[in-house]
C-alpha positions, 0 to 999 in steps of 0.5 A: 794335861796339856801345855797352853802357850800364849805369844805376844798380845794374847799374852799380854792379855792373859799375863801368862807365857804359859800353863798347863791345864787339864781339860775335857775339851774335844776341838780347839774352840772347845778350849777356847770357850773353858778358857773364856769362861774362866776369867775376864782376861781370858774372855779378853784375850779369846774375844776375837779368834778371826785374828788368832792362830793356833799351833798344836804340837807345833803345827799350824792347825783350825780351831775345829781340829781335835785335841786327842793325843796333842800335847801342846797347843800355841795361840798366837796373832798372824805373823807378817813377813818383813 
């Protein structure tokens, strides 16, 4: 099992701050295509990763990073300074 976090308008889109899912997903974009696979909004939400960032266990990480042993992974558009 692993906790799915959704911040801002990825979580608009899907309608969840948040889930638990089990998968057999080996790397990150793995996760994305189940997660696209499952429903419109999903597909919606995950269209376009070129503007998405990915956190696994808190850290930022690549979307070709593996999941083994992670226990949360955050999706989330690039944060800008201000």
């Amino acid at each position: 099992m692993i906790d799915v976090l959704y911040f801002a308008w990825v979580r608009e889109r899907i309608g969840l701050p948040r889930e638990r899912l089990e998968t057999t997903a080996a790397t990150v974009m793995d996760l994305i295509i189940e997660l696209r696979a499952r429903a419109e909004h999903y597909a919606w939400a995950f269209e376009d990763i070129t503007s998405l960032r990915v956190a696994l266990d808190q850290e930022l990480s690549s979307f070709d990073a593996p999941l083994a042993g992670v226990r949360e992974i955050a999706f989330f558009p690039p944060m800008t300074g201000g």
